[in-house]
C-alpha positions, 0 to 999 in steps of 0.5 A: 544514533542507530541506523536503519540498515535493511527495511523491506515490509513483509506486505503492505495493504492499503486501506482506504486512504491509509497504507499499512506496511506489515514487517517480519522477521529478517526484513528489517533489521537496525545498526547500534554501535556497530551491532546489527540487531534484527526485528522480532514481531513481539509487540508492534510489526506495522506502520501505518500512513495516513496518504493523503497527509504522508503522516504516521498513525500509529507513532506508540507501536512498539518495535523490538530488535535482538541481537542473541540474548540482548533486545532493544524496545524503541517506540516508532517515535523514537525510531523516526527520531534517532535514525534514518528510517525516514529514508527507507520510508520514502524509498517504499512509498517511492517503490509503491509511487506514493508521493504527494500530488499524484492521484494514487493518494486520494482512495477513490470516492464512493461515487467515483466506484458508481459511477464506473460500475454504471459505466461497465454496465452500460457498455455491456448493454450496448454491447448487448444491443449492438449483437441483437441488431447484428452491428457488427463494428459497434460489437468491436468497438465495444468490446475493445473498451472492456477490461480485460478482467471486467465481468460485473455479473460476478461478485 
């Protein structure tokens, strides 16, 4: 059985309703028979989760590990069935507060995005019109609901 010592992807990105964790060298390396081998991007270097069924996608990638002059080939099915991996996967997706049930999991709808830009929008009318009428609380109001880095003008 080999043994997932260190995983830690270079970055992840999430992409829609996957999650792409792309490694690099010295973030992942593997034990076998009591040599640790360290993964070399040559072929495959991403995994990617399917979030709303915390399924991987992409089980035929290829990861390579060496150690000097010796390397090892493991397809990621192979990977997820002789080691641990599954343990640092859940550590990641724990990291990144990934778990099933919570909101996180389900990428926001087309219309959720809309529907919060309408939002904004108005606001920054009211916000408009609370200035022409010279209200001075409403003005507050208002720009206390505003984000910090909300500005919808810029694209």
């Amino acid at each position: 059985m080999l043994e997932v010592k260190r995983m830690e992807p270079f970055y992840t990105k999430r992409d829609g309703g996957r999650l792409k964790m792309v490694f690099a060298y010295q973030y992942f390396s593997i034990i076998k028979d009591e040599e640790l081998f360290h993964f070399i991007p040559v072929e495959g270097k991403e995994i990617v989760i399917n979030l709303s069924s915390l399924q991987i996608e992409n089980l035929s990638e290829v990861f390579v590990f060496q150690k000097g002059s010796r390397f090892i080939r493991l397809p990621l099915y192979q990977l997820l069935l002789v080691s641990n991996i599954h343990d640092h996967l859940e550590l990641i997706l724990d990291e990144l507060e990934l778990k099933r049930g919570e909101r996180l999991l389900s990428a926001p709808s087309e219309i959720d995005v809309l529907i919060e830009e309408l939002e904004d929008w108005n606001r920054l009318r009211l916000i408009d019109h609370a200035l022409a009428a010279r209200d001075e609380d409403l003005f507050y109001k208002l720009a206390k609901e505003l984000k910090p880095t909300e500005d919808p003008q810029v694209e």
